[in-house]
C-alpha positions as CSV (number, residue, x, y, z in Angstrom):
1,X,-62.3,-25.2,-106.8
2,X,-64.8,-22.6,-105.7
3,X,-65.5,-19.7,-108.4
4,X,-64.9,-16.6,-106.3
5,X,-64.8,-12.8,-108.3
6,X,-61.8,-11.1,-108.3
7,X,-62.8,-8.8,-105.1
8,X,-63.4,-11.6,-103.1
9,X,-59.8,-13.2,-104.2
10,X,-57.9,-9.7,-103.4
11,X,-60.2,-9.8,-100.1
12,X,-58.9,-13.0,-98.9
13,X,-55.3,-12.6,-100.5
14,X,-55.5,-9.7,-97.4
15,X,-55.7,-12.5,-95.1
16,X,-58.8,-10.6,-93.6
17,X,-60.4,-11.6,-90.8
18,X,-63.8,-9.6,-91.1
19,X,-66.2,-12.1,-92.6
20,X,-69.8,-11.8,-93.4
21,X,-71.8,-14.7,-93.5
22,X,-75.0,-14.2,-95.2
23,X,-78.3,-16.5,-96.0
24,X,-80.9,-16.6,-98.0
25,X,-84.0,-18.4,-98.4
26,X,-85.9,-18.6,-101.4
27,X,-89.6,-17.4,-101.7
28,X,-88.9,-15.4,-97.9
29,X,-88.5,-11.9,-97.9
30,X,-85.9,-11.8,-95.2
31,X,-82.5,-12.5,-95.3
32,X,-79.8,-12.8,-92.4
33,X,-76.4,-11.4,-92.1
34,X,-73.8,-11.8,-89.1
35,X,-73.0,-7.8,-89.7
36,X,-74.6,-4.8,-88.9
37,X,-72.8,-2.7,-91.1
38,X,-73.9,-5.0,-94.1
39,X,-77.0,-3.2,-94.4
40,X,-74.9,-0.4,-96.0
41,X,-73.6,-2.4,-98.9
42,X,-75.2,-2.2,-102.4
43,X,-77.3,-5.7,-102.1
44,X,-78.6,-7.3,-105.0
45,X,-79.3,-10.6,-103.6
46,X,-82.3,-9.6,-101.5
47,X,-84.6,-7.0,-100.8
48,X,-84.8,-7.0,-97.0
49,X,-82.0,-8.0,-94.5
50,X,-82.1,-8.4,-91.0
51,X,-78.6,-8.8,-88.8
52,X,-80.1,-11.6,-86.5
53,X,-77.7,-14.7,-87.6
54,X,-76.2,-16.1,-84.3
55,X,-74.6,-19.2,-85.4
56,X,-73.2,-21.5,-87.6
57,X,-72.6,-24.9,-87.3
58,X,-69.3,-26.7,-88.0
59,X,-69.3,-27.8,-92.0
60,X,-68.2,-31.1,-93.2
61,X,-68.0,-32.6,-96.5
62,X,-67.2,-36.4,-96.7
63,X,-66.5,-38.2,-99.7
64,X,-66.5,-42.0,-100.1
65,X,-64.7,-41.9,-103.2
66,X,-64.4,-45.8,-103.1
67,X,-68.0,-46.2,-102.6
68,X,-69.3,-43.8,-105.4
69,X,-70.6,-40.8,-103.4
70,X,-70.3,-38.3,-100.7
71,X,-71.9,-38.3,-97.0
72,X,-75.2,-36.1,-97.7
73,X,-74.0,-32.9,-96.4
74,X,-75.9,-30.4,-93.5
75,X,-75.8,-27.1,-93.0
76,X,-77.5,-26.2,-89.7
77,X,-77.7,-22.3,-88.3
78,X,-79.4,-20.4,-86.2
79,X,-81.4,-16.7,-85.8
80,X,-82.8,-14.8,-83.4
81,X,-86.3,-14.3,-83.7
82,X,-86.4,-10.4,-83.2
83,X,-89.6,-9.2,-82.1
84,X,-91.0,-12.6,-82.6
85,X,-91.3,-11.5,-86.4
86,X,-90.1,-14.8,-87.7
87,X,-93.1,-16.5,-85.5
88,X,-95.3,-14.0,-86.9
89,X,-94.3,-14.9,-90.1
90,X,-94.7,-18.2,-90.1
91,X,-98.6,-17.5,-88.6
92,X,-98.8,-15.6,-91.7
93,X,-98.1,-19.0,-93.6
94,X,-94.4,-19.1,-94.3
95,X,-93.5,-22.5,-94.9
96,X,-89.7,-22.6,-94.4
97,X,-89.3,-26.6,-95.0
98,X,-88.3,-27.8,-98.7
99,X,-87.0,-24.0,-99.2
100,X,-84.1,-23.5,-101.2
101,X,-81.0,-22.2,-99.2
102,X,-78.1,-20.4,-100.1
103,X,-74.6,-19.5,-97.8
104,X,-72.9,-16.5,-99.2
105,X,-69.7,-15.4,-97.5
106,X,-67.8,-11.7,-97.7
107,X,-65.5,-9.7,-96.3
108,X,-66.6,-6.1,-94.3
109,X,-64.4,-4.0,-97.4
110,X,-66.6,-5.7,-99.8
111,X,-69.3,-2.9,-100.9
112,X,-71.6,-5.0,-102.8
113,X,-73.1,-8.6,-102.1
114,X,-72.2,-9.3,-105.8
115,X,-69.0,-10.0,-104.3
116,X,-69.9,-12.9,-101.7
117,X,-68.9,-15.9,-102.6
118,X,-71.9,-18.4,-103.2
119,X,-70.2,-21.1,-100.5
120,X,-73.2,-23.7,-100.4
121,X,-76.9,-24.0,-101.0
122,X,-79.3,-27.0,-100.0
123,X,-83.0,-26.9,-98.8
124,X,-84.1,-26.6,-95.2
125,X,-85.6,-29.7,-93.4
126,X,-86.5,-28.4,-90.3
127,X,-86.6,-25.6,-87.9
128,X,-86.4,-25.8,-84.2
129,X,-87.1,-23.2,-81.5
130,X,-84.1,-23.1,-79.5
131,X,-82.5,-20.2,-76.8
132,X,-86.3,-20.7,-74.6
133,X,-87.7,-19.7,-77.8
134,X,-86.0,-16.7,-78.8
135,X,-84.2,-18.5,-81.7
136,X,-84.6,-20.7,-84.1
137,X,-82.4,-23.2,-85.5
138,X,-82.5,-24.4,-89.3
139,X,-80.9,-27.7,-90.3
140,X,-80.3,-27.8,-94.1
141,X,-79.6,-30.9,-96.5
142,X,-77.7,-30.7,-99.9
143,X,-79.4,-31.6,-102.9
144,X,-79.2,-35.4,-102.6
145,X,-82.0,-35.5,-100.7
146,X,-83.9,-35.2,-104.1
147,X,-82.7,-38.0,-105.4
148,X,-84.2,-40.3,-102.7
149,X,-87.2,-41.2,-104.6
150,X,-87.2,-44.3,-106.7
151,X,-87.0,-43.9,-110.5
152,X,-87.8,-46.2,-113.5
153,X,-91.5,-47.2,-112.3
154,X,-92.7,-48.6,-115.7
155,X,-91.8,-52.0,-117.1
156,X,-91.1,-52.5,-120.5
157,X,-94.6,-53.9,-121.4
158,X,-95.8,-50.2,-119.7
159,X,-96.9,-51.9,-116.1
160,X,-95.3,-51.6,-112.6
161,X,-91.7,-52.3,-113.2
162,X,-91.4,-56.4,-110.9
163,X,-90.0,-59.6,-111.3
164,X,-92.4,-60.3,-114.2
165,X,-92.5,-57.0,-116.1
166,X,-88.3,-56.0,-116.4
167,X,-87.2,-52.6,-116.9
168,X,-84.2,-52.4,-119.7
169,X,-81.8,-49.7,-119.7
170,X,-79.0,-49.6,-122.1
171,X,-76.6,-46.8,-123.2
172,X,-73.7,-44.8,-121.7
173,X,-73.7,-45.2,-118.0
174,X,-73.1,-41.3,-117.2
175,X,-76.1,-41.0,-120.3
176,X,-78.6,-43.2,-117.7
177,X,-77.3,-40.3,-115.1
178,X,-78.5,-37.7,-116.9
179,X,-81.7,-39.3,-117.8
180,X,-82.3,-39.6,-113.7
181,X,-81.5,-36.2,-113.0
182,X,-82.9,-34.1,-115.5
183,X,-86.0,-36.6,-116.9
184,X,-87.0,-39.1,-113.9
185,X,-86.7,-37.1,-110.7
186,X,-90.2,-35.3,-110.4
187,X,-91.0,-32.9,-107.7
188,X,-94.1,-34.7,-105.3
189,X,-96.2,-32.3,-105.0
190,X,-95.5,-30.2,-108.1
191,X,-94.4,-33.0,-110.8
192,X,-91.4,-30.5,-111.6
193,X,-88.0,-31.8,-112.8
194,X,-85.1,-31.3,-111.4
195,X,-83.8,-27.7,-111.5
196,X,-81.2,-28.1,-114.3
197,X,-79.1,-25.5,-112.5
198,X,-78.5,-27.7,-110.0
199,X,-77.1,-29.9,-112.4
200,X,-73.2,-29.8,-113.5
201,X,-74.0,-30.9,-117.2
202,X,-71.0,-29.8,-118.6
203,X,-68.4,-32.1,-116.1
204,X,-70.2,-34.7,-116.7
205,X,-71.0,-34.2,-120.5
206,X,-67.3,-34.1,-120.5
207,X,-66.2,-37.5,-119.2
208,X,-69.4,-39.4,-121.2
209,X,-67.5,-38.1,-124.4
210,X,-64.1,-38.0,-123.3
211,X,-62.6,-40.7,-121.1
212,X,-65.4,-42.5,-121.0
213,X,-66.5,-42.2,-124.9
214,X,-68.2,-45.9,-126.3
215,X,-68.8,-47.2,-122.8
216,X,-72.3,-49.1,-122.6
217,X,-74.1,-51.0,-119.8
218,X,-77.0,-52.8,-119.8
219,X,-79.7,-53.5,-117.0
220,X,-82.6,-55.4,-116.4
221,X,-84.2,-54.0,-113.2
222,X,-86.9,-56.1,-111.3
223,X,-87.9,-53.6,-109.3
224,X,-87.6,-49.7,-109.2
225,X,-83.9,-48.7,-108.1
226,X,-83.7,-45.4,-105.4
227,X,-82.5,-42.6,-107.7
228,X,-79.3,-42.2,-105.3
229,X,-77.9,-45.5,-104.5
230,X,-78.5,-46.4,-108.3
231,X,-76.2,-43.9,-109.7
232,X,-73.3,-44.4,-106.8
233,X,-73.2,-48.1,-107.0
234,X,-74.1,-48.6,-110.6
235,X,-73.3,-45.9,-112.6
236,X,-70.4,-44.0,-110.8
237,X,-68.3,-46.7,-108.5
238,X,-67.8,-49.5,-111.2
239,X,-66.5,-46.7,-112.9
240,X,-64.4,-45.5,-110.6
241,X,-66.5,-41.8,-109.7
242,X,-68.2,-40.4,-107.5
243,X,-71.1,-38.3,-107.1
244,X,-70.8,-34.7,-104.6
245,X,-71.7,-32.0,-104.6
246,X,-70.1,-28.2,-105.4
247,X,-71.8,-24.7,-104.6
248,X,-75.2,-26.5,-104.3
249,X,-74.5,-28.7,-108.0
250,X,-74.3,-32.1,-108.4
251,X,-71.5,-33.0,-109.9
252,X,-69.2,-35.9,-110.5
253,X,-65.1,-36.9,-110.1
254,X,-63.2,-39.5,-111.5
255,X,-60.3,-41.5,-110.4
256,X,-59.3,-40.9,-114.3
257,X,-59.1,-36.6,-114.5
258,X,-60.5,-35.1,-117.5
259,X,-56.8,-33.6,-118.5
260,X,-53.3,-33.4,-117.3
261,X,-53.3,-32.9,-113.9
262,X,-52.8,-29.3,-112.3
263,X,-52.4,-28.0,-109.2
264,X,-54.8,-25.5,-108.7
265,X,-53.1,-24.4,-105.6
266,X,-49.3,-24.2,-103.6
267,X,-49.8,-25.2,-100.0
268,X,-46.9,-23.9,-98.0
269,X,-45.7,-24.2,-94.2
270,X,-47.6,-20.5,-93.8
271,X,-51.4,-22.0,-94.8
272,X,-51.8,-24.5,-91.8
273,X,-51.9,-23.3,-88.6
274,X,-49.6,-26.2,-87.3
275,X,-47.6,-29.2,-88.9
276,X,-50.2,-31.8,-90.1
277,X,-49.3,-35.7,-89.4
278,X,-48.2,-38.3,-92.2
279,X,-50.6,-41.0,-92.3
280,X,-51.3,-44.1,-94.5
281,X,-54.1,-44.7,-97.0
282,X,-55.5,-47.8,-96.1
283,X,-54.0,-51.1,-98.3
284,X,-56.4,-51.8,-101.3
285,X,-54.1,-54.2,-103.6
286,X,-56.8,-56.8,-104.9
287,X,-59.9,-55.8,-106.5
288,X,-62.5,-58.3,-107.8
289,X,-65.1,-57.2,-109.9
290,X,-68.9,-59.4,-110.7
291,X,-70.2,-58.6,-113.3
292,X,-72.6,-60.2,-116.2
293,X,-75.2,-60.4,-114.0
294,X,-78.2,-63.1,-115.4
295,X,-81.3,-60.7,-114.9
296,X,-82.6,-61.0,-118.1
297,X,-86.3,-62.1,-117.0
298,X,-87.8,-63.2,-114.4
299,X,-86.9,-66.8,-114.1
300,X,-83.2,-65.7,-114.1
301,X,-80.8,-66.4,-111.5
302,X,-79.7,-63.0,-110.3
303,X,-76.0,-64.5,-110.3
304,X,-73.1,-63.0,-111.9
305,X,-71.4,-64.9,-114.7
306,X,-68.2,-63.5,-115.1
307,X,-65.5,-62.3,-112.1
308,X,-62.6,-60.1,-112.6
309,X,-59.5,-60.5,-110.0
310,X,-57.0,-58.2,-110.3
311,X,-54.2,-58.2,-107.9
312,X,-51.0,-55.8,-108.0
313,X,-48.6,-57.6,-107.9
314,X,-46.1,-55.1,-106.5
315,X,-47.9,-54.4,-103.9
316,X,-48.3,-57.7,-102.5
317,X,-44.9,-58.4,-102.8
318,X,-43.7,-55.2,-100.5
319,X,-46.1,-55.6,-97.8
320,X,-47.1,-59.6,-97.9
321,X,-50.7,-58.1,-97.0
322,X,-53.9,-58.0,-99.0
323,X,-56.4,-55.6,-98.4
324,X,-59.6,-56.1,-100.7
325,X,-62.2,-54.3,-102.2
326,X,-65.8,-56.2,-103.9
327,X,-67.4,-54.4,-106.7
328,X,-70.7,-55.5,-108.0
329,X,-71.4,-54.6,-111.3
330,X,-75.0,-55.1,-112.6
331,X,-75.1,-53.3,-115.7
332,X,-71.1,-54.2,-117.2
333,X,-71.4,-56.8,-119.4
334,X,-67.9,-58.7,-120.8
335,X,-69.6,-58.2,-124.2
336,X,-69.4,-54.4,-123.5
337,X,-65.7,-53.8,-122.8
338,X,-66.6,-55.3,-119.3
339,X,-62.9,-56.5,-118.8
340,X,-60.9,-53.8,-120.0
341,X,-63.2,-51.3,-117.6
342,X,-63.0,-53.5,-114.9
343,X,-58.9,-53.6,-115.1
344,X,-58.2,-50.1,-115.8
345,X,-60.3,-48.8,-112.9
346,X,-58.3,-51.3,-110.7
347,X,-55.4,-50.1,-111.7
348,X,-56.7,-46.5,-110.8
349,X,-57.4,-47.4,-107.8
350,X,-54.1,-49.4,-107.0
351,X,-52.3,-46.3,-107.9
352,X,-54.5,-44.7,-105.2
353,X,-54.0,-46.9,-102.5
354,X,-51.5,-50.2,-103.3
355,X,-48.8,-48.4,-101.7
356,X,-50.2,-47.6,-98.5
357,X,-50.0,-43.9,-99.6
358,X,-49.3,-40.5,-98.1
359,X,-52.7,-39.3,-96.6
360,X,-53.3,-36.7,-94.1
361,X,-56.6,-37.6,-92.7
362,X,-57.7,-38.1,-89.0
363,X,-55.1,-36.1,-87.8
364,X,-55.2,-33.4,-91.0
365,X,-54.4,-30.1,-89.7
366,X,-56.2,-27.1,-89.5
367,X,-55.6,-24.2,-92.0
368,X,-56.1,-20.4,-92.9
369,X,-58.9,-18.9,-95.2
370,X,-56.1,-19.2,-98.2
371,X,-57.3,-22.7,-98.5
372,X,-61.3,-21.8,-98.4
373,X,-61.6,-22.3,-102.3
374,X,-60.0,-25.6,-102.3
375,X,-63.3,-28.7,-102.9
376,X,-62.9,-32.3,-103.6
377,X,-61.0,-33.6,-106.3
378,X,-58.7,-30.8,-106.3
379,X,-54.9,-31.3,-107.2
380,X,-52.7,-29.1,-105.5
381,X,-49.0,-29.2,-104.5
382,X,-47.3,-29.6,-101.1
383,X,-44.4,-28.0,-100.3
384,X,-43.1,-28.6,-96.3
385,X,-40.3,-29.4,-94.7
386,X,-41.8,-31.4,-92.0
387,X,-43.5,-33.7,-93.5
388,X,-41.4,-36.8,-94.2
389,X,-41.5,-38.4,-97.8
390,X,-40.7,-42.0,-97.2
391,X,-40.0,-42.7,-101.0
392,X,-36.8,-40.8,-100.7
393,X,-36.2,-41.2,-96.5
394,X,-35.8,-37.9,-96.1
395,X,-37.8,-34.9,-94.4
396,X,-39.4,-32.8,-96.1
397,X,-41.6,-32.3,-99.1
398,X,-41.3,-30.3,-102.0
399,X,-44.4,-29.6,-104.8
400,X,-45.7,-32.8,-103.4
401,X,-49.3,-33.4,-105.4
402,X,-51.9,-34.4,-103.2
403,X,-55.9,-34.8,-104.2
404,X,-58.4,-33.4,-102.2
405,X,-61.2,-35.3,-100.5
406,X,-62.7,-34.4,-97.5
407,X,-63.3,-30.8,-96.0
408,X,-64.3,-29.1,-92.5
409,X,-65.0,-26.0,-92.4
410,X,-65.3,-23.9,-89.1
411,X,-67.4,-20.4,-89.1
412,X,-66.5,-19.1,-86.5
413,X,-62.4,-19.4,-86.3
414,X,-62.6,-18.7,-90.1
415,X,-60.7,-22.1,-90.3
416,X,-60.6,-25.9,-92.7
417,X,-59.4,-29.1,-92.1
418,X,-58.7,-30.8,-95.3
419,X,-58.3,-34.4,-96.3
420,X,-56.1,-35.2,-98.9
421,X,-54.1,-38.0,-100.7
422,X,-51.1,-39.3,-102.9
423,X,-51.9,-38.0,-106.4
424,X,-48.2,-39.0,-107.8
425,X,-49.9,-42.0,-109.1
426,X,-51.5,-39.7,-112.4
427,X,-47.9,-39.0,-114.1
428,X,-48.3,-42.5,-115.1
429,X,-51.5,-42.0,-116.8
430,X,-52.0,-40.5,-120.3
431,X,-54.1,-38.1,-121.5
432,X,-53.2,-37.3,-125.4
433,X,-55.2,-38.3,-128.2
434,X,-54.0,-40.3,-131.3
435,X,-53.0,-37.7,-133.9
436,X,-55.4,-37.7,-137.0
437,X,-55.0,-38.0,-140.5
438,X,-53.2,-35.1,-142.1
439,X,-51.7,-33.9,-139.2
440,X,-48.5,-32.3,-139.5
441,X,-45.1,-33.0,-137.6
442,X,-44.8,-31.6,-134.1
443,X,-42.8,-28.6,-135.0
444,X,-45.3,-27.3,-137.3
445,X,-48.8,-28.1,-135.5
446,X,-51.0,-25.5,-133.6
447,X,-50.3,-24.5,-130.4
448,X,-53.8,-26.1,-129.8
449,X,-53.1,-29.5,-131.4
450,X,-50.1,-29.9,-129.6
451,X,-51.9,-29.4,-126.4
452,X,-54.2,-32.8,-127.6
453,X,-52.6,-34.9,-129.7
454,X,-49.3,-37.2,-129.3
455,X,-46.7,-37.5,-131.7
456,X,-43.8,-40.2,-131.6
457,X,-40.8,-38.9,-129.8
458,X,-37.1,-40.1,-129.5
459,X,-35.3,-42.5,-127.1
460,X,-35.1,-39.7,-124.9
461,X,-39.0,-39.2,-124.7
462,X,-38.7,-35.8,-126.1
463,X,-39.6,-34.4,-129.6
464,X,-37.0,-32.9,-132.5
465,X,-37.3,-29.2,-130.3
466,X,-36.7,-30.5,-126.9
467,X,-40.3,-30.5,-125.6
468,X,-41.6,-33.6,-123.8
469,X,-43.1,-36.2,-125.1
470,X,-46.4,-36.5,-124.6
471,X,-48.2,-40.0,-123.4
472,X,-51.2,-41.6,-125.0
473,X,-54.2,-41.7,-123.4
């Protein structure tokens, strides 16, 4: 969910309607704002401002949770070019391609910019003239078009990383992501690393030691992998992630959530602006997984060794269909837990889509600004009465919890679309840890350790007090 301050939250809990949208670009003295009357507010964000924003384009962020990563994500806008300043500027030598970007939207009651919410941030690839030359017109990328370049150049012997001179990685999968986006991505022209702010470190610190603690892979790369597609098809979708990005941050999700899961958010009738169709997910209900691939040098086959099949079984017994998805996994090995990784991540994914689940997707319908905050991988709660729930066959939905995936956003109504799927699947899944040594009963633990650990319950999957059992993760 988007971090917004408290003034921005009371702004929006208004329901108001009189946004600013303002951009800046890093390393250019101007700014541009959609209001005239933001020149009045305390602005610590830039120095000068100029109210020449015309447009903004239609938003979209895609995700492809099944195949590791999001679509790359534009922003495109477009200013006038008052005077012809911004022409004389860029005579002057401004350079506006490569720039860093950043969106920040407010209300008109806001009086400082310290307020706006930072709602996304990229770099500009190129500027048009449009209008008969009286405008111009950015389009903007997200920050995964840094991660183009290829990574690993060197062999192990310290030559061009080929055929005859393998690169070997081993370690933690989400360890080998870090190591791409903080050590081997080097500006071109600069030799710079990534800007670590850019970077969620924490999130995905968090699953490397947490759900995803002891996992190892191991590659032999014949040739330099792009830095993109190697962390979505090797890194992330084997293990059932993928890579997005939040506010300008790469960052990661997991089929697998870090902790119970919350809803962040109650949607009610009153957020969309009309009912929005039940659709299905489409089937997945047999997963096959190649892995222990024989790359070790370079007389090797390049073939995988060892397949993984897993088919669920209820699924295939309700619908008599099969609906398949092919994961190729270079760096699992069987050694390396490459069995139990490749069934629990089908069995994530079965509880995602074996049921031909409740989606709202092509025909999702549009809703207020109350749902602005909402991003990817988001668990909220869906409470309509129009909606039919065809486990029970009757209409209507109540605290229904959905995921988030996908997300439109339109400037200029002040309106989102959202995607979003059956998240009933994760009361299945545990998420308490084995109580240590020395641990006391439940009754008499920490308000903390009960929060992590599991003790064993009675037949009636509660503890001695009444509280609920909790299940192991």
């Amino acid at each position: 969910m988007l971090q917004a301050t408290a003034n921005w939250l009371a702004a929006n809990a208004k329901f108001e309607k009189s946004l600013v949208y303002y951009i800046v670009i890093d390393g250019y003295y101007r700014s541009f704002y959609s209001c005239p009357n933001f020149a009045l507010l305390t602005n610590p964000l830039a120095d000068v401002g100029d109210p020449w924003l015309v447009s903004i384009d239609e938003h979209d962020k895609n995700i492809n949770d099944m195949e590791g990563g999001a679509d790359q994500e534009k922003f495109c806008f477009t200013v006038q070019d008052r005077n012809n300043l911004i022409t004389a500027d860029m005579g002057a030598g401004t350079v506006f391609e490569g720039s860093l970007v950043q969106v920040y939207v407010g209300f008109t009651s806001l009086t400082s910019t310290s307020d706006y919410l930072l709602y996304w941030q990229g770099y500009v690839d190129q500027v048009d003239s449009a209008n008969s030359n009286t405008e111009y017109y950015f389009q903007c990328s997200d920050v995964t078009t840094k991660l183009q370049q290829t990574v690993y150049l060197i062999g192990d012997n310290g030559g061009q990383t080929s055929g005859n001179n393998i690169k070997t990685l081993t370690g933690h999968p989400l360890a080998m992501m870090l190591d791409i986006l903080q050590n081997q991505l080097r500006d071109p022209i600069t030799g710079q690393a990534l800007n670590p702010a850019l970077i969620d470190v924490a999130k995905i610190t968090e699953y490397m030691t947490g759900p995803f603690d002891g996992m190892e892979f191991l590659f032999h790369l014949s040739q330099p992998p792009a830095a993109l597609d190697f962390i979505k098809n090797q890194l992330l979708k084997p293990l059932g992630g993928y890579l997005w990005v939040s506010q300008g941050k790469l960052t990661v999700n997991f089929f697998y959530p870090l902790g119970t899961p919350t809803p962040v958010q109650n949607i009610g009738q009153n957020d969309w602006l009309s009912i929005p169709t039940a659709e299905q997910t489409q089937m997945i209900n047999t997963v096959v997984y190649q892995f222990d691939k024989d790359d070790g040098d370079g007389s090797s086959s390049g073939n995988y060794l060892s397949s993984n099949t897993q088919q669920y079984g209820p699924s295939v017994s309700r619908y008599g269909l099969f609906g398949e998805l092919n994961i190729n996994a270079d760096g699992m090995r069987a050694a390396l837990q490459g069995y139990l990784i490749s069934w629990l991540v089908s069995y994530l994914i079965f509880g995602r889509y074996g049921f031909k689940n409740l989606t709202f997707d092509q025909n999702a319908a549009e809703g207020l600004m109350s749902l602005w905050l909402l991003e990817p991988g988001d668990i909220v709660s869906v409470t309509h009465s129009k909606i039919p729930n065809r486990s029970t066959g009757v209409m209507g939905i109540t605290n229904f919890p959905f995921e988030l995936l996908n997300k439109k956003t339109n400037f200029e109504k002040c309106i989102v679309t959202l995607t979003m799927i059956d998240a009933t699947y994760l009361s299945k899944f545990g998420f308490a840890e084995i109580t240590p040594d020395g641990e006391p009963a439940y009754t008499s633990a920490s308000s903390g350790d009960k929060l992590i650990y599991m003790w064993q319950s009675g037949s009636s999957g509660k503890y001695s007090n009444g509280d609920p059992g909790k299940v192991l993760g």
